[in-house]
C-alpha positions in Angstrom: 8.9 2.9 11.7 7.0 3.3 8.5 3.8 1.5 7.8 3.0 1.0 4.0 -0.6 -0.2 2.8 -0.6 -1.9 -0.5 -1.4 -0.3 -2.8 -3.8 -0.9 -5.8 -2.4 -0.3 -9.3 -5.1 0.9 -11.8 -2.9 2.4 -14.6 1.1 1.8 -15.7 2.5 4.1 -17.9 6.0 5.2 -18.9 7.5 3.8 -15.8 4.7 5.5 -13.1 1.6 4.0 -11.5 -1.4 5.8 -10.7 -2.7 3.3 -7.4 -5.3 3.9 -5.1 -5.5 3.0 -1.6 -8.5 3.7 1.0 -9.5 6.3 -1.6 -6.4 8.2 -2.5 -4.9 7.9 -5.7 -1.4 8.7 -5.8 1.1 8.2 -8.9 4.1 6.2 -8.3 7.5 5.3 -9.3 8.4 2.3 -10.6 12.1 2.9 -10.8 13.0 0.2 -8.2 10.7 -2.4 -9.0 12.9 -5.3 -10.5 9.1 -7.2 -11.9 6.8 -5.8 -14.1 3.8 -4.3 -12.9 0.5 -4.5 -14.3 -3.6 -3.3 -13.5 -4.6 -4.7 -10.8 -1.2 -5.3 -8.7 -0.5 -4.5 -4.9 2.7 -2.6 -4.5 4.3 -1.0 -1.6 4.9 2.2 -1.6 7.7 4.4 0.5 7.3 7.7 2.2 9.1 9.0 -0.8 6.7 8.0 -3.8 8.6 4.5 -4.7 7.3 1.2 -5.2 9.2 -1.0 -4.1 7.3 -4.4 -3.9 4.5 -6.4 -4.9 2.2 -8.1 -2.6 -0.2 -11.5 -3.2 -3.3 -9.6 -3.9 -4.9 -12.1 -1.1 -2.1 -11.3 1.7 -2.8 -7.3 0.5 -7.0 -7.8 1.0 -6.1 -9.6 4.5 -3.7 -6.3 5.4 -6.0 -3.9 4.1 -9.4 -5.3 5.8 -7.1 -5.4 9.3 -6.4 -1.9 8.8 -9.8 -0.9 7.9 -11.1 -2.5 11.1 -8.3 -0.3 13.0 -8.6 2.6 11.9 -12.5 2.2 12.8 -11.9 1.9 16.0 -10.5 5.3 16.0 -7.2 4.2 17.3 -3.9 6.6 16.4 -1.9 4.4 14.2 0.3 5.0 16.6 -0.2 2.7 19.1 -1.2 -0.4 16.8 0.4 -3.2 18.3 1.1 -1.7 21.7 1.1 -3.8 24.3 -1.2 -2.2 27.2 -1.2 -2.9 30.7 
């Protein structure tokens, strides 16, 4: 299982994002992104360094704020979602 946090774009060029997430900017393909993609767009982004959707900036904010609240809790990633006894 891979878990993918969107993404904030904050510059296109030549078929790349730069995006930023919790922080971390990381440059992006858009090579399998069938929309355009402009500042201020969630994508998701595989292991691999591809795009490969765009999220409703509200449904990203809600996804990001969850994981935010998570990851304070100092849980391994892990086990998000486990069920425990």
């Amino acid at each position: 299982m891979c878990l993918a946090a969107p993404s904030l774009v904050i510059e296109v060029r030549e078929g790349m994002a730069l995006t930023e997430c919790f922080g971390q900017r990381r440059e992006v393909s858009l090579m399998l992104m069938e929309e355009e993609v402009a500042v201020g767009d969630y994508l998701l982004i595989q292991a691999g360094g591809f795009a490969f959707e765009r999220v409703e900036p509200q449904r990203a904010l809600e996804a990001l704020g969850l994981m935010k609240q998570l990851m304070s809790q100092g849980a391994d990633a892990r086990s998000w979602g486990e069920v425990k006894p």
